[in-house]
Each structure stands twice: as structure tokens, then as C-alpha cells.
C-alpha positions in Angstrom: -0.3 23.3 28.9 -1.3 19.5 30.2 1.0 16.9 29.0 -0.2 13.4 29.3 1.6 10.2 29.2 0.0 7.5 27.1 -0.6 4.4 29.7 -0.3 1.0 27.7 -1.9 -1.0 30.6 -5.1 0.8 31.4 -7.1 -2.2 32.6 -4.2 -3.4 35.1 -4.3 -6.9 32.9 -2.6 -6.9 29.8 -4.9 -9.5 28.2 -7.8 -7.4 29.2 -6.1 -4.1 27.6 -5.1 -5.8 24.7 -8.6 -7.1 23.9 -9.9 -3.4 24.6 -7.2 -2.2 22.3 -8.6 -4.2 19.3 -11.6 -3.0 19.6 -11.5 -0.1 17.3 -10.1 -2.2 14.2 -12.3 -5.3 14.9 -15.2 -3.2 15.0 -14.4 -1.6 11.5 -13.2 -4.4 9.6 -16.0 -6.6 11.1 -18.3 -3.9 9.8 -16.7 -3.9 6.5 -16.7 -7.7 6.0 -20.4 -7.8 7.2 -21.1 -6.5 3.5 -24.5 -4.5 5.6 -23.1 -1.5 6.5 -21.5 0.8 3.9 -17.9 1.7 4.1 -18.1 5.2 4.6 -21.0 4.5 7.6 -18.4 1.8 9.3 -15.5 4.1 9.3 -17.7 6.7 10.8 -18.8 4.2 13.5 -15.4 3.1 14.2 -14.2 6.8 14.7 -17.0 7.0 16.9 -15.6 3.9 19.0 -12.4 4.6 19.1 -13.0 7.8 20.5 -14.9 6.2 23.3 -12.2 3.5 24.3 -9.4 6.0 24.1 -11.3 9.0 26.2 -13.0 5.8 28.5 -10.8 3.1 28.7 -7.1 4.4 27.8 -7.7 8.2 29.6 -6.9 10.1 27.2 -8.2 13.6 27.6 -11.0 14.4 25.6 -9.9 17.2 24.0 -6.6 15.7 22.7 -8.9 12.4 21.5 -10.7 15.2 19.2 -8.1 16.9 18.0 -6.0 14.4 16.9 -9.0 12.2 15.3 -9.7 16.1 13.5 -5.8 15.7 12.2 -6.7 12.2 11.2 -9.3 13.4 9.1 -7.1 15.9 7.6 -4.2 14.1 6.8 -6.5 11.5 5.0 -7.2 14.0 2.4 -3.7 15.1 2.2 -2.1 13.0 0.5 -4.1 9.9 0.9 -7.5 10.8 -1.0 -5.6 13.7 -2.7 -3.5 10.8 -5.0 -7.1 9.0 -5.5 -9.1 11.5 -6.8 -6.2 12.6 -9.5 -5.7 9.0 -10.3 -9.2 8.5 -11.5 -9.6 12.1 -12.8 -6.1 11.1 -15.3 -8.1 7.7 -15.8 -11.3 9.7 -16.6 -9.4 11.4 -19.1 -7.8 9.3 -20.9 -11.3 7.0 -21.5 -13.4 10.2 -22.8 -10.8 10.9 -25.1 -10.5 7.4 -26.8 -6.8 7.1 -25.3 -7.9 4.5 -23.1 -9.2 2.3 -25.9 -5.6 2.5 -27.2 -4.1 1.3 -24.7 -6.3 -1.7 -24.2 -5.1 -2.6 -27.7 -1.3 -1.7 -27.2 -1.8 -4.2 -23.8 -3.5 -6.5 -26.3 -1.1 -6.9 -28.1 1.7 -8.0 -26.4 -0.6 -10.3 -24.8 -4.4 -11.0 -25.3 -3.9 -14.2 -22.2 -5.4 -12.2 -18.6 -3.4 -14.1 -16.6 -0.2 -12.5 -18.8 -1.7 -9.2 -18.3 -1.6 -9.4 -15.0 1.6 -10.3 -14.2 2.7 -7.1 -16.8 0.2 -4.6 -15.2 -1.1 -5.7 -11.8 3.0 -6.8 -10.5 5.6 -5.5 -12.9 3.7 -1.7 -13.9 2.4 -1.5 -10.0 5.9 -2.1 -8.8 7.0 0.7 -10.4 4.6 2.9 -9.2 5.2 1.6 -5.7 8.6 2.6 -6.1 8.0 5.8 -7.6 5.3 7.4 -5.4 3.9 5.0 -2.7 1.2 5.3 -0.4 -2.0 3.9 -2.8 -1.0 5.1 -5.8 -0.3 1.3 -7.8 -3.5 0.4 -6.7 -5.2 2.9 -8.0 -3.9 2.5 -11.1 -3.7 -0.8 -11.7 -7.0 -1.5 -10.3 -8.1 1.5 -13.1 -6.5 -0.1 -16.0 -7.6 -3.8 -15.3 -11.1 -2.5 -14.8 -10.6 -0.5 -18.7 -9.3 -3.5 -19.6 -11.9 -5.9 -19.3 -10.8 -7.5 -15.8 -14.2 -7.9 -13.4 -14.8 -5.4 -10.1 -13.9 -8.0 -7.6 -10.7 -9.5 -10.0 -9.4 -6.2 -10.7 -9.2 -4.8 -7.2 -8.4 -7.7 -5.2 -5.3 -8.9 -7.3 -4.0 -5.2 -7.6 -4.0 -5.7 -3.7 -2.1 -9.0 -3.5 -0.5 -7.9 -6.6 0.9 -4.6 -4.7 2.7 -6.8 -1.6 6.3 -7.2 -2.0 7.7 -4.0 -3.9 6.0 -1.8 -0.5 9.0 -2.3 1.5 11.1 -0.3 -0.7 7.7 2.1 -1.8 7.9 6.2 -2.2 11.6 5.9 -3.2 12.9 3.8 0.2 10.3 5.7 2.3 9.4 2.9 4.5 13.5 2.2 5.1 14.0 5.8 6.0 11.3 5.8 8.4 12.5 2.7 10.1 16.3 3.9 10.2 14.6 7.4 11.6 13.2 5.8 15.0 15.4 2.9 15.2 19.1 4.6 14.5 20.3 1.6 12.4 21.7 2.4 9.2 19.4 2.6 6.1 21.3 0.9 4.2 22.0 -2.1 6.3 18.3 -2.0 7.4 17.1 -2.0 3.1 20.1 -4.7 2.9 18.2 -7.2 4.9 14.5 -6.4 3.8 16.3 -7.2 0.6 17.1 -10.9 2.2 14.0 -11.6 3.1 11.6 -10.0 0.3 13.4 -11.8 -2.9 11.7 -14.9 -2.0 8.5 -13.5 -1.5 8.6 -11.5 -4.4 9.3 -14.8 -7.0 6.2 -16.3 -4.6 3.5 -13.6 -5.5 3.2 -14.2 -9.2 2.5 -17.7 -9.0 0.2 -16.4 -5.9 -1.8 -13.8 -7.8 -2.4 -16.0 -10.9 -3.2 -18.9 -9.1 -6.1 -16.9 -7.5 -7.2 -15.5 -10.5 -6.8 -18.6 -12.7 -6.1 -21.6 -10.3 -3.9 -24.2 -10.4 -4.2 -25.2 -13.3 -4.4 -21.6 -15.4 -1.1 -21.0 -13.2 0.8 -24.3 -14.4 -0.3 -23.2 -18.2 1.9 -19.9 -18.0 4.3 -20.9 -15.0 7.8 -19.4 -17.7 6.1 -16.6 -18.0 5.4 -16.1 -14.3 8.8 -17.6 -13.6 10.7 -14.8 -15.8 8.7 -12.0 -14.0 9.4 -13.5 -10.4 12.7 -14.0 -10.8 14.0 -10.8 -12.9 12.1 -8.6 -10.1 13.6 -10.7 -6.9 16.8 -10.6 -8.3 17.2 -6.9 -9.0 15.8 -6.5 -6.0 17.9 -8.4 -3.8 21.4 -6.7 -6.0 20.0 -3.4 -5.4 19.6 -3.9 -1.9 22.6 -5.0 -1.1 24.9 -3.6 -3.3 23.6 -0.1 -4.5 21.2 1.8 -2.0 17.6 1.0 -1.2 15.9 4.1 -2.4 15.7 3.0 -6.2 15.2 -0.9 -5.6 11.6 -0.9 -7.0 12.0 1.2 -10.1 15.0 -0.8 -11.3 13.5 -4.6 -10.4 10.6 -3.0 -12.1 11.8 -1.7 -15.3 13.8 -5.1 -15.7 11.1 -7.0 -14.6 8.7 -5.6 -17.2 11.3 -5.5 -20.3 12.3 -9.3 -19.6 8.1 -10.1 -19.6 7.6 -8.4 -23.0 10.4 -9.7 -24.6 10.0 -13.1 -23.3 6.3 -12.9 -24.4 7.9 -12.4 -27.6 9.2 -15.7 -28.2 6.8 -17.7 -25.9 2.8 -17.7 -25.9 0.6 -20.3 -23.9 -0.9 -23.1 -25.7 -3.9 -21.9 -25.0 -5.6 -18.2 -24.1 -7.1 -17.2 -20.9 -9.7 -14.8 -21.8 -12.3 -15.1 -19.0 -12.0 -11.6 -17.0 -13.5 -13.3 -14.1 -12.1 -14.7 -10.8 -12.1 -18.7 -11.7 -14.4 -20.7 -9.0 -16.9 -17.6 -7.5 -17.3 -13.9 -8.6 -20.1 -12.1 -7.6 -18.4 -9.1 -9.4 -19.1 -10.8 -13.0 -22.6 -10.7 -12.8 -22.4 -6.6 -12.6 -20.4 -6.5 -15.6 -21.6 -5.4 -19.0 -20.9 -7.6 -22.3 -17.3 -6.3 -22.9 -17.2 -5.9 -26.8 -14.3 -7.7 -28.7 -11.2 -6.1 -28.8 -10.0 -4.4 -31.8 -7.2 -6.7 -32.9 -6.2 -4.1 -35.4 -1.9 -3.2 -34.8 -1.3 0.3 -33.5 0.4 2.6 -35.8 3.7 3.8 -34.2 2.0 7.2 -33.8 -1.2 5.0 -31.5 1.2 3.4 -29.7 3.2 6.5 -28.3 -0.4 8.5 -28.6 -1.4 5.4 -26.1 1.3 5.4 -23.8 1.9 9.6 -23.4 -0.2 10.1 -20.5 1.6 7.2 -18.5 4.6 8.1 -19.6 4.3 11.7 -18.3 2.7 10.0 -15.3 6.2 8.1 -14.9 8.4 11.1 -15.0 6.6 13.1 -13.3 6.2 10.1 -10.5 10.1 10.2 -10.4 11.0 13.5 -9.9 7.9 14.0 -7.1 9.8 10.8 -5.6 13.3 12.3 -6.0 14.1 13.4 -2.1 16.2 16.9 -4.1 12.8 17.9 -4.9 11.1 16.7 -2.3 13.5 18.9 0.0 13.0 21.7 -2.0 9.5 21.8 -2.7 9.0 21.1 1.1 11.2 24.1 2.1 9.5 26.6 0.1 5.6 25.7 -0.4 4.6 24.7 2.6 2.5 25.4 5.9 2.6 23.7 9.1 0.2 24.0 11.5 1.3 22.3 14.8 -2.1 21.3 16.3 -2.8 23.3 19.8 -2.8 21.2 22.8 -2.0 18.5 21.3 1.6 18.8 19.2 4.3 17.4 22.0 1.9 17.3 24.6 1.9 13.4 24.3 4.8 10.9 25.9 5.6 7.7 24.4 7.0 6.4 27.5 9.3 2.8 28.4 9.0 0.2 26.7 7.9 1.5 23.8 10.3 4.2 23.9 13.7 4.3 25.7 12.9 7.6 27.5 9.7 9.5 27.3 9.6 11.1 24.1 7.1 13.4 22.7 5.2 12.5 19.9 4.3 15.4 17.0 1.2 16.4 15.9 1.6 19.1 13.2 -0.2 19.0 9.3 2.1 19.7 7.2 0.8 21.1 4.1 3.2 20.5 1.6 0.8 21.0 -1.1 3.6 21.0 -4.1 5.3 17.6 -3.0 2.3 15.6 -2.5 2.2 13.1 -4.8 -1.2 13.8 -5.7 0.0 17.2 -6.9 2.3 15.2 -9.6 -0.6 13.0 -10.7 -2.5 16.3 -11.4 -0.3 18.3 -12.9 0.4 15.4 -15.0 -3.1 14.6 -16.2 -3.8 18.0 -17.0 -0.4 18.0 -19.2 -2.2 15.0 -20.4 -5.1 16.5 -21.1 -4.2 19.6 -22.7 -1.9 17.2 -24.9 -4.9 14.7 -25.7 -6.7 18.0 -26.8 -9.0 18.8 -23.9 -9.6 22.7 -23.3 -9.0 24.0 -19.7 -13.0 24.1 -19.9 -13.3 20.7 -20.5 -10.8 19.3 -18.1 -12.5 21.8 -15.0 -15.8 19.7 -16.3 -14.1 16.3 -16.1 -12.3 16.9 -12.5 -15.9 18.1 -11.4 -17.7 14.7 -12.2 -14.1 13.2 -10.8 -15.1 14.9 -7.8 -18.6 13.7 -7.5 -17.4 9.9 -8.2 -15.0 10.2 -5.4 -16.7 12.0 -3.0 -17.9 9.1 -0.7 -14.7 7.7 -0.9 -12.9 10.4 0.4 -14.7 10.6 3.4 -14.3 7.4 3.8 -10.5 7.2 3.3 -10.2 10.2 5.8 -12.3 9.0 8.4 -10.1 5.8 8.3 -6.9 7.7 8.4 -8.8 9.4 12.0 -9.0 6.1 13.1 -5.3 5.4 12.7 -4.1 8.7 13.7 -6.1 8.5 17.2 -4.9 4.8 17.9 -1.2 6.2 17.3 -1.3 9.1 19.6 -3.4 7.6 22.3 -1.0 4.5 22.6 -3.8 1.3 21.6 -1.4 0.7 18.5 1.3 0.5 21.4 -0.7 -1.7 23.5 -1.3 -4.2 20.4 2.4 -3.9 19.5 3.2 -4.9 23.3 1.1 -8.0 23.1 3.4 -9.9 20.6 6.4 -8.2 22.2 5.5 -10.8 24.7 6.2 -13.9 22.8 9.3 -14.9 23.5 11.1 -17.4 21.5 8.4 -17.2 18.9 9.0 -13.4 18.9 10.6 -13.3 15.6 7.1 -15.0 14.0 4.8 -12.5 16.3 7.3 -9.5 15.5 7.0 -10.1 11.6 3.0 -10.3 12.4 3.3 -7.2 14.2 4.3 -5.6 11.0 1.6 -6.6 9.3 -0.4 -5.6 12.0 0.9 -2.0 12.1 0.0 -1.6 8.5 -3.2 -3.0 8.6 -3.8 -0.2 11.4 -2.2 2.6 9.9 -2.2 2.0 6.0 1.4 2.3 5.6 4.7 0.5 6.0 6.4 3.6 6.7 3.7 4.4 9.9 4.1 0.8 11.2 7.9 1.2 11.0 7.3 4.6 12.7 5.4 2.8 14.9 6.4 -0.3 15.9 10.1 -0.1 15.0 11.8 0.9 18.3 9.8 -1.6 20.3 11.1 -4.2 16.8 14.5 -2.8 18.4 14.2 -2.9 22.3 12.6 -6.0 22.2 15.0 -8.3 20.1 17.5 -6.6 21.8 16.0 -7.9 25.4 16.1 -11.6 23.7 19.1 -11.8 22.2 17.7 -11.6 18.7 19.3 -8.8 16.0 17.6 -5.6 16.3 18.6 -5.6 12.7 16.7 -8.6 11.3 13.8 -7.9 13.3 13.4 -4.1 12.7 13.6 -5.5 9.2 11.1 -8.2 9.7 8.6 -5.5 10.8 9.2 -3.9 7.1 8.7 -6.8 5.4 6.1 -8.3 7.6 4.3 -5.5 6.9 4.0 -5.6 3.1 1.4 -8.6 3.4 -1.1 -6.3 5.8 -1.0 -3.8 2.8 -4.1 -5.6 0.9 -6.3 -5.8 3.9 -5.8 -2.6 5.3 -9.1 -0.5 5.1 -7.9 2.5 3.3 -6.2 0.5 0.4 -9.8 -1.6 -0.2 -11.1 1.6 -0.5 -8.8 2.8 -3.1 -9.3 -0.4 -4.6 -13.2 -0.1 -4.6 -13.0 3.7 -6.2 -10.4 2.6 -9.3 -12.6 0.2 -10.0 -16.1 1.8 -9.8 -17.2 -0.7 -7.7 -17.9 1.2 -4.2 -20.0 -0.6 -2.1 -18.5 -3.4 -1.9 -15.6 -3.5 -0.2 -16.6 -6.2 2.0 -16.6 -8.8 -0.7 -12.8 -7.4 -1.5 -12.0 -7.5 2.0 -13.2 -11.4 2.3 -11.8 -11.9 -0.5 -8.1 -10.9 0.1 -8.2 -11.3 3.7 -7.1 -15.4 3.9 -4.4 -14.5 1.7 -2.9 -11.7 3.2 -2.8 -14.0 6.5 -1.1 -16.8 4.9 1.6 -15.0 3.2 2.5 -13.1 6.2 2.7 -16.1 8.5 5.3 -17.5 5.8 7.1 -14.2 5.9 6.9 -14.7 9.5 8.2 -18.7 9.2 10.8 -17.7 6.7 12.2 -14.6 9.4 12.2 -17.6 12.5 14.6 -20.0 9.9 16.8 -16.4 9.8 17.0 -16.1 13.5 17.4 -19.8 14.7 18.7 -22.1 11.6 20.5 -19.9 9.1 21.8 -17.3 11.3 24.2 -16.7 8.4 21.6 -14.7 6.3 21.6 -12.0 9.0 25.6 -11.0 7.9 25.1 -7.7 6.3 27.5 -6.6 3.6 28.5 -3.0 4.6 
């Protein structure tokens, strides 16, 4: 069979190269943010284009340009739409059966303030399902419970984006870490140890950050104890965990501490005043969609309402932790699954010098791992849920039906995205982006954190932008002088602040919240601060390399 090497300077002029490289992801999130053409119409356009500059401009054979866009498509089903759809048919569930309602009240009452609530559901509850399964589950939940609880469209999705930022690094159980020790051959624990020096700060900063854009600056200096107790008993967890324990259970454990130190500071301490607008202060064109909320029951739960309340998330929870748990992962992956290595395309194509050190093949096999995908967890746990909550099996196949229909758009959009990032990977534009800031020099370790954020706004994931961009992180520094240790982490946690612009993940957002259609309006909205938080993770990774060298000492 042909093999064919991916060529990083097709134009013979790396600016020229570069500019076609961006193509593809200018033209979709241009098309997004245009708020005239729907989602699902731009991805399809932008598959169309990216086929045409990889066949055209990057010479990629035509055949392999297909094929791996047709595994795109695929894997954007499995697992990415596959954890959406059970999401909302678990969140479905829970509202026909009253549950829902419940929980509103059980929320309620710990706090009736909305910027309290979402520090406790959009930050602290998210973390833990950023630790626990990864890859777009926190957003789809927390964008589904703000929207049940009262929160508006554009409030609830875009602050579960920014919200969902600083625990990604450490998502899926350390998934992101793994990945980045896989390509770069640094130890995963020294590599977690230093995204957990760099994070910590970043993780007391997005509290303030999400309230503030919900509530401004004022409505953030009204509650700033509150956010100070959540910021600080996250980042510090997570900064002990990292360095002292192992970074596969940093999220659930800054998480779980960083919720019970909320609720039981909440306890003692309650604004001088309530926050009860659900709306974005300043502009929301979300509000006006909203329907006259009615007030909420202010009735206390009975201990059986509470736990009746919480069962279905706390099923969710375990079941969340042992589909994250790598025992069962390796078990479940070992005996129900099906790979399918792609014809004429799996090892066909050669990362070559200098993103690679030798020419290396890249893979191209679905692997069908239909009992470890998280998705699978989040089903079998809503329909535990449901048979618990009294549904018949009748019943439930009727609710994942009308799930279905609600979803259906966004699945095709989310897997023609996921085509999009799966073509630029193979055919070597990410590598020709990636090469761009490589090419920075001093202020490498600012454009190297940037390129993290640039390889998850491509690809939709931390763990694929350390995939992709980490041995290049690695060769790079290495040809500067810099540690490939600080800046293979910098790529991690440079990436987390590309998580709430990247296409899929606005999509997700859009779905929870049952307000598809507009994810241009989310992506305006979160774009300017997903660039300013990543140029200070960029700032604050510079100060590492050039004026506190000292952080970069990594405790074995």
C-alpha cells in the first residue's frame, strides 16, 4: 500500500502555509460567530473546506482525506455525542418525573443567591465530573441543571464553559497527563506535578472570573468569602495532590473538598443581599426567550426528598468513578470491544522531523469500546435511575426516543466537528499551526502555552492537543534551552482555557441548555475570555521560565 508523509511546508513559505492551515478553523468559527448560518450547516461547510485545502494545498491523497474525515465522523458519535445524548436523556428523566423540581429546591436551599449557585454547581459539581469522566460531560450537566434551575440559555451555557477551565488538565481521571507522558516520555507524575504549579493559581482566579461575568464587579465583591473559600479549597487540593499523591484523582478530591467547604461555609455566612436575577448582568439576549420562571417552593425537603432528590446524581457519581477507574477501563476494553483499523489509511501516514524525532506512523483504528465509553455509564445510570424513580422500561424507551429527536441535529453537528479535527490531525495542518509558534523564540514559553490552547480549540480535548502538540512542546524547548518539562506542561495547562471556545463543547453547551441555534451568541460570548485567561496562563508560564526558575524544581 501507498504511504505518504505529511509535508508541513506545502506552499514553500511558512507564513503562506500557516495562513492556509487556518483556514479550516477560521472558516468554522467565523461561520459560527456570524450567528447566519446554523451550526450544524457550518461544520458541514468546514468539512467541506478542509477537505479541499488538505487534498489541494497539503497533498494529501484523496482517498486518505475521506477516510479519515469518515473516522472523524465516527468517533464524534463515539464517545463524544454518545455522553450528550445520555446526559440529556438522564436530565429528561429526572424533570418528567418531578425529581428535578426537588432538586431545584434541595439547591435552594443551601443557597437561593445565583451567583452562590454557581460557584456550587457550575465550578465545584463540574469539577467533579471533569475528573470523573471528561471529555464534555460537566458541561452537559451543569449547563442542564442551571437551565432547570432557573439560570437563562446564554448564562447557563457560557459560564458552565468558563466555569469547566482549570479542573480539564487533570479531566477523565489524569487522562490528559497520561496522554502527554505517552508521546513525550516524561514521567506522569512529574509532568501532573508541574500542571499542578501552574493551574492552582488559575483555579482560585476563575471563581471571581465566572461570577464577575455573571454578576459584575460589584455582585462579585458582594459574595467575594464565598468565592474565596471555593477558590482556595479547590487550588489547594489540587496543587497537594499533584505533587504529593498522583495526578489521576486530583479533580475528585479538590472537588469533593471544594464543594463540602462551600456548603458548610454557606452555613454560617449569607450575602447581605440576594442575587436572584437568572440573567447575564449588562446584555442577554437569552432572557428575552425565557418563560416567567414560577417562584420556588421554599418548603424544606423531607430527609426522604432530599436523598429522593439527589439518587439519580448520586448513581451518576459512582457510576462516573468506576467508568473512570483505568482497572475497569482495562478490563472492559479487553473484553468488549472491536477495532476496525481503517484500510489505507491506519499507519499509512508519517509524522516526520520536527514534529516527530523519526518518522513515525500515525494510527487510524475506531475502537469500539462500546462498554467503557462514558456514555455507556451515563446510560446505564439513568436507566437505574429511571426504573428507581418508577419509570417502566416502556416508558424510558419513549423518553430516550424524544431524547433522540432533541439531539439529533446536535449530533451531526458534534460529529462533523470531530471530522474536522480528525482530518487536520492526520493530514498535518494542526502540525503546521503547531510549527508556527514553535517559531517564537524567546517568547516561546507565551506562544507554546497558546499553542495549547490552540490544539484544544482544534481538537476538543486536552488530551488530543497533548497528543498532538506535546513532542514538538518537547523538541522545541529542548532546542532553546527551556525545560521540556515546564513547557510540555504549559501545553496542558494552556490548553484548559481553549476548552470553552472550542466548537464541539459550544455545542454541548447549546444542547444541555435547549438553546440550539445559537451557538454563535455563546461563542461571542465566551470567546474574549477564553483569550485573556490563556494569555495570563501564558504570562504566568514566561515568569516560570525566566524569573522564578525555582518553581520548575519538581519533587520526585
Amino acid at each position: 500500500m501507498n504511504t505518504w508523509n505529511q509535508i508541513y511546508n506545502p506552499l514553500g513559505n511558512a507564513a503562506l502555509s500557516t495562513v492556509a492551515a487556518a483556514i479550516p478553523v477560521v472558516t468554522l468559527l467565523v461561520l459560527i460567530a456570524s450567528g447566519k448560518v446554523k451550526a450544524h450547516i457550518a461544520a458541514i461547510i468546514a468539512v467541506i473546506v478542509t477537505n479541499l485545502i488538505t487534498i489541494f494545498v497539503f497533498t494529501m491523497p484523496a482517498n486518505m482525506s475521506i477516510r479519515a474525515t469518515l473516522l472523524g465522523v465516527i468517533t464524534g458519535f463515539f464517545p463524544i455525542g454518545w455522553i450528550v445524548l445520555n446526559v440529556i436523556f438522564l436530565y429528561q428523566v429526572t424533570v418528567r418525573c418531578g425529581k428535578f423540581e426537588l432538586l431545584k429546591r434541595a439547591v435552594g436551599g443551601v443557597t437561593e443567591d445565583r451567583r452562590l449557585q454557581l460557584l456550587l454547581i457550575a465550578f465545584s459539581f463540574g469539577a467533579f465530573f471533569e475528573g470523573a469522566s471528561g471529555f464534555g460531560t460537566p458541561v452537559a450537566i451543569t449547563g442542564a441543571v442551571l437551565i432547570g434551575l432557573g439560570f437563562s440559555p446564554l448564562a447557563a451555557s457560557g459560564l458552565s464553559l468558563i466555569a469547566n477551565t482549570a479542573p480539564v488538565a487533570y479531566g477523565a481521571l489524569g487522562t490528559p497527563i497520561q496522554g502527554l507522558a505517552s508521546v513525550t516520555g516524561l514521567d506522569p507524575y512529574i509532568l501532573g506535578a508541574m500542571v499542578g504549579r501552574q493551574l492552582p493559581l488559575f483555579s482560585l482566579i476563575v471563581p471571581f472570573w465566572v461570577v464577575w461575568a455573571f454578576a459584575g464587579w460589584r455582585g462579585m465583591k458582594e459574595v467575594w468569602p464565598a468565592i474565596l473559600v471555593t477558590g482556595v479549597s479547590f487550588a489547594v487540593p489540587q496543587f497537594v495532590i499533584s505533587n504529593y499523591i498522583n495526578p489521576w484523582i486530583v479533580d475528585i478530591g479538590a472537588s469533593l473538598i471544594s464543594m463540602g467547604a462551600l456548603i458548610l461555609f454557606l452555613k454560617v455566612w449569607q450575602p447581605r443581599q440576594l442575587w436572584l436575577s437568572p440573567a447575564l448582568r449588562g446584555r442577554d439576549e437569552s432572557a428575552a426567550t425565557m418563560a416567567a420562571a414560577p417562584p420556588l417552593d421554599k418548603t424544606p425537603l423531607t430527609q426522604g426528598e432530599m436523598w429522593s432528590a439527589l439518587l439519580p446524581w448520586i448513581i451518576v457519581c459512582i457510576l462516573m468513578l468506576i467508568w473512570g477507574n483505568g482497572a475497569f477501563k482495562a478490563w472492559a476494553n479487553a473484553n468488549f470491544v472491536w477495532n476496525y483499523p481503517v484500510p489505507e489509511l491506519d499507519k499509512l501516514i508519517f509524522k516526520v522531523p520536527p514534529v516527530a524525532a523519526k518518522p513515525t506512523p500515525e494510527g487510524a483504528v475506531f475502537g469500539f469500546t462500546y462498554l467503557s465509553f462514558t456514555g455507556t455509564g451515563m446510560l446505564i445510570a439513568a436507566i437505574i435511575s429511571g426504573l428507581l424513580m418508577g419509570f417502566s422500561p416502556l416508558k424510558l424507551i419513549a423518553e430516550y426516543g424524544r431524547t433522540i429527536r432533541i439531539c439529533a441535529i446536535s449530533l451531526i453537528t458534534i460529529s462533523a466537528m470531530l471530522a474536522i479535527g480528525t482530518l487536520t490531525r492526520l493530514s498535518g495542518v494542526d502540525a503546521t499551526l503547531g510549527l508556527a509558534f514553535a517559531a517564537t523564540g524567546v517568547l516561546y514559553p507565551f506562544f507554546g502555552t497558546l499553542l495549547g490552547w490552540l490544539g484544544v480549540a482544534l481538537t476538543g480535548s486536552d488530551t488530543a492537543s497533548n497528543v498532538l502538540f506535546g513532542n514538538l512542546q518537547k523538541i522545541t524547548s529542548e532546542q532553546l534551552g527551556l525545560s521540556p518539562i515546564l513547557m510540555a506542561a504549559a501545553n496542558s495547562s494552556g490548553g484548559v482555557m481553549g476548552k470553552m471556545i472550542d466548537a464541539q463543547s459550544i455545542v454541548v453547551a447549546s444542547t444541555a441548555t435547549n438553546w440550539y441555534g445559537h451557538e454563535g451568541s455563546i461563542l461571542r460570548y465566551v470567546f474574549l475570555h477564553s483569550i485573556v485567561l490563556a494569555c495570563l496562563v501564558g504570562l504566568f508560564v514566561t515568569l516560570q521560565a525566566y524569573v522564578y526558575p525555582f518553581t520548575i524544581l519538581v519533587l520526585k
